[in-house]
C-alpha positions, 0 to 999 in steps of 0.5 A: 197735203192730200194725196185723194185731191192732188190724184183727183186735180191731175185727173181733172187736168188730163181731161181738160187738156184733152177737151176739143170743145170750145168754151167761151173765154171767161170759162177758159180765163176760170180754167187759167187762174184756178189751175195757176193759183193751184199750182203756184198759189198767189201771183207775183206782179211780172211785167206783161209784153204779150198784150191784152190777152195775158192781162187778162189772165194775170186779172183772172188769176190776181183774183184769187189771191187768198184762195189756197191751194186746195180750195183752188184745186177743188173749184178746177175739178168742179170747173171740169167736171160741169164743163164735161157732162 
């Protein structure tokens, strides 16, 4: 595991819950699904019962099955670094 890129993701992650900047949807969807593969790494199929709204985070984050962890890491903190200047 690498420590540098796991300090640098919780740095990108503390900055980015902070923004007060609205972004447009598809931008929010990238933070959602890059975070959440990431973290937990390919999703799981569950049963959505909040609507449109989390079908279209579990399209967002379905759509990068087969990235790993880290690369999932590094695309948030390029997210978060080009949303932030």
């Amino acid at each position: 595991m690498n420590k540098e890129l796991d300090i640098e993701f919780r740095k990108a992650y503390e900055i980015a819950s902070k923004m007060s900047e609205k972004l447009p949807q598809d931008v929010m969807l990238k933070f959602y699904a890059y975070y959440k593969q990431a973290t937990n790494g390919d999703n799981t199929p569950y049963h959505l019962n909040s609507g449109v709204r989390d079908a279209f985070k579990l399209n967002a984050w379905m759509q990068l099955r087969g990235v790993s962890c880290g690369e999932a890491k590094k695309k948030y903190i390029e997210l978060v670094k080009k949303h932030t200047k």
